[in-house]
VOSENU-443869 format. One record per residue: residue in one letter; x, y, z of N, C-alpha, C in turn. Coordinates in steps of 0.001 Angstrom, whole numbers, padded with zeros to 6 digits, always signed. Example, Ala and Ser with C-alpha at 12.3 -4.5 7.8 and 13.67 -1.06 7.14 Angstrom:
<pts>
A+013190-005690+007800+012300-004500+007800+013200-003300+007800/S+012850-002250+007080+013670-001060+007140+012900+000030+007870/
</pts>
This chain:
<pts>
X+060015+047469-238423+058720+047027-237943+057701+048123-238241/X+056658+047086-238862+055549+048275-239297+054743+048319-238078/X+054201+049976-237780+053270+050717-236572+051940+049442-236262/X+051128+048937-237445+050559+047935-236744+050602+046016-237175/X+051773+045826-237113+052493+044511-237543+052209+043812-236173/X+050722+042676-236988+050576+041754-235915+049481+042372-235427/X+048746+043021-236035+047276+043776-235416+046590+042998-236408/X+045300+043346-235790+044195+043204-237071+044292+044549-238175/X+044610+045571-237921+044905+046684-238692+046400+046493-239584/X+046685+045822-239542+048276+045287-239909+047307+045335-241765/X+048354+046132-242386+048078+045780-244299+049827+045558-244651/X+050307+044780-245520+051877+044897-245732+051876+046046-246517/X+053093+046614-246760+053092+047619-247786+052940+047165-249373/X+052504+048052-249739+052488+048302-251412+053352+049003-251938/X+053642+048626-253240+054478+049323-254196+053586+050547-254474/X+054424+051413-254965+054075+052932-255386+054001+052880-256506/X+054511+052070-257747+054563+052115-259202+053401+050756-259881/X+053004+050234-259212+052628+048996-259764+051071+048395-258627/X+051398+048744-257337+050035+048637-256535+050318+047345-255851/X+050948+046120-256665+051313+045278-255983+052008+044825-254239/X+052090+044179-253351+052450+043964-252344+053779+043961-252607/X+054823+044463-251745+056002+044839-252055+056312+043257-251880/X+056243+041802-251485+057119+041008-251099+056763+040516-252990/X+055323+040595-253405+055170+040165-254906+055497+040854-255931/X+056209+042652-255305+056446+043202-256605+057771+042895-257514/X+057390+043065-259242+058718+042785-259881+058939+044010-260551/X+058593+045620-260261+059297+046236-260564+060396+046777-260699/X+061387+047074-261528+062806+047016-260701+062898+048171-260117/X+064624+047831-259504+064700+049225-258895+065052+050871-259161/X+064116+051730-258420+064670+052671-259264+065874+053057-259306/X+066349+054350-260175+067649+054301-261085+068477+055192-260150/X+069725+054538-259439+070326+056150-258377+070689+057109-259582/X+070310+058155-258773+070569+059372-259897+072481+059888-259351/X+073373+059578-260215+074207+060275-259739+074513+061443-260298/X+075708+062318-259505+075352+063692-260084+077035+063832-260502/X+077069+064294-261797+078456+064820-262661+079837+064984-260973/X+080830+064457-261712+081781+064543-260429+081965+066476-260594/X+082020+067008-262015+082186+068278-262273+081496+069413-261284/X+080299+068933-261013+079298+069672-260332+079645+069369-258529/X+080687+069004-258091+080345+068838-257203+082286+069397-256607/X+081639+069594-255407+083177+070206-254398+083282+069063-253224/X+084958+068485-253008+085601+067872-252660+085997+068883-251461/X+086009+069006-249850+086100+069419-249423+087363+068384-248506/X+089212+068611-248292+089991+068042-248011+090865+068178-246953/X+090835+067461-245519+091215+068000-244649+092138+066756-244399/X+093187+067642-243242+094327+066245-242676+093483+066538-240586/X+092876+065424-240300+092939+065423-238991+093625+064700-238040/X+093603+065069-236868+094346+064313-235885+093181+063334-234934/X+093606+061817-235117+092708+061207-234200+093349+060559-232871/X+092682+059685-232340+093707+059323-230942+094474+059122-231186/X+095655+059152-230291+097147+058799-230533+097586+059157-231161/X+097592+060270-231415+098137+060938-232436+098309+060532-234255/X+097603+059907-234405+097039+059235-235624+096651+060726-236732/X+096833+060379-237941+096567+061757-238962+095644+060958-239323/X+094616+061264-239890+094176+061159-241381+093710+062090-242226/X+093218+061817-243421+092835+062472-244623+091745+062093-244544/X+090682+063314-244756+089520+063629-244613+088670+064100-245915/X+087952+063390-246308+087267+063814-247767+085759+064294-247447/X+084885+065312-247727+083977+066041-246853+083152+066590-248048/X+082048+066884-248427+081329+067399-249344+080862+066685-250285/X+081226+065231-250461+080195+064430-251764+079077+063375-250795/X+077964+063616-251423+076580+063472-250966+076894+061909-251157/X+076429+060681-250344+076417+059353-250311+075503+058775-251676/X+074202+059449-251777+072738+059207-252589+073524+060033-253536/X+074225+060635-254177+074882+060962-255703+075966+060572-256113/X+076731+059558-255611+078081+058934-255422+077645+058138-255235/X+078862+057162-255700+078924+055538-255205+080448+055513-254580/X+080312+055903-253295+081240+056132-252037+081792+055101-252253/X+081907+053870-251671+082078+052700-251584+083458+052697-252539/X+083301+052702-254019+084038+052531-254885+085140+053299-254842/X+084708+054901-254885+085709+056062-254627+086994+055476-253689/X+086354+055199-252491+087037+054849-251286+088454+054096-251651/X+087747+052836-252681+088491+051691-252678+089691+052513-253483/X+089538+053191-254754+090226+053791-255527+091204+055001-254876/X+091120+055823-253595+091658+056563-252796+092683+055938-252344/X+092046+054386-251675+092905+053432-250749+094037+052992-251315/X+093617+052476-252790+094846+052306-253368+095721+053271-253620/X+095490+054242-254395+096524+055021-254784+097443+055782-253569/X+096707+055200-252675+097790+055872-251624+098125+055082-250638/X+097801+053412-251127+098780+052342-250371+098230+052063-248612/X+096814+053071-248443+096614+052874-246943+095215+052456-246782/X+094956+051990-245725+093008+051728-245133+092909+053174-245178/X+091268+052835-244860+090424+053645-245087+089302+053626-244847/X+088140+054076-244443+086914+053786-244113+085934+054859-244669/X+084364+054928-244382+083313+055842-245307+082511+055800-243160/X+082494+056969-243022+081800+057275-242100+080657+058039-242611/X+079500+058017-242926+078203+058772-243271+078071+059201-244099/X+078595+060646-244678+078630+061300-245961+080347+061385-246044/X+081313+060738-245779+082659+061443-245778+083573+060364-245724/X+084784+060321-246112+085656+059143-246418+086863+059520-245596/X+087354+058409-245037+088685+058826-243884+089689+057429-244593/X+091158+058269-244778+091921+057659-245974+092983+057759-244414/X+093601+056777-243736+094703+056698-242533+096032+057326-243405/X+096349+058172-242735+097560+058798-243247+097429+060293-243443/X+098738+060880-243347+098473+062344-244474+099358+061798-245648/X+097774+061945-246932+097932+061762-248243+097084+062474-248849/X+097049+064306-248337+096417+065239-249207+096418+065462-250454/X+098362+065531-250843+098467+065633-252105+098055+064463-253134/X+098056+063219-252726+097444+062271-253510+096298+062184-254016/X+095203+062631-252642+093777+062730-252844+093714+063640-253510/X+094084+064550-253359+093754+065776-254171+094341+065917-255913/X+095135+064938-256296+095346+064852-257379+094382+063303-258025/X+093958+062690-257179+093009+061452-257859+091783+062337-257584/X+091475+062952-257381+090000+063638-257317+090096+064605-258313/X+090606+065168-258382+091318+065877-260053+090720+065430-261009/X+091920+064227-261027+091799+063279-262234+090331+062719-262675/X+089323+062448-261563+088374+062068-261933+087581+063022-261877/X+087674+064118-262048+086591+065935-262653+086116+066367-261213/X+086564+065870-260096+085903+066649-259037+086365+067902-258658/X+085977+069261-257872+087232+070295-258023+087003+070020-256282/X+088424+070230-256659+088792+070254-254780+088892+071854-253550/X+088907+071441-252954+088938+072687-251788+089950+071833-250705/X+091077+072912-250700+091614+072386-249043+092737+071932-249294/
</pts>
């Protein structure tokens, strides 16, 4: 909700590239910049959650330079378990360090942990 939505001061927003009203603009969208897996550190932990539950903890790749989502799915498999993306960080159920840490390898990231 915009600050005066439903005022007489109410304007919709505008595009930044084109000037147009954002509901009429057809600029596309801009381009996510991702950043080299090379350039970046994999930070790899095993934690303990309730009940004594482990998991594998993936910590240090930025959400806005990654496409998390995908990683995740590719973690999940190779190590046969769920998994979820909490904020900037991926939680793989299980201890499956050595797995992660060899599919993060494989795809040029350098690991820690």
């Amino acid at each position: 909700m915009r600050l005066f939505e439903g005022t007489q001061w109410d304007r919709p927003p505008h595009c930044d590239r084109c000037g147009e009203a954002e509901e009429n603009c057809a600029c596309p969208p801009p381009p996510k910049i991702m950043t080299a897996p090379e350039k970046q550190t994999a930070r790899l932990a095993i934690e303990k959650r309730k009940k004594g539950k482990l998991v594998t903890v993936v910590r240090g790749l930025a959400a806005e330079e990654n496409d998390l989502p995908t990683l995740l799915g590719k973690l999940k498999a190779a190590c046969g378990a769920g998994g979820t993306q909490k904020e900037e960080w991926l939680e793989i159920q299980g201890e499956h360090l050595e797995r992660v840490r060899d599919l993060l390898s494989e795809l040029g990231y350098r690991v820690r942990g």
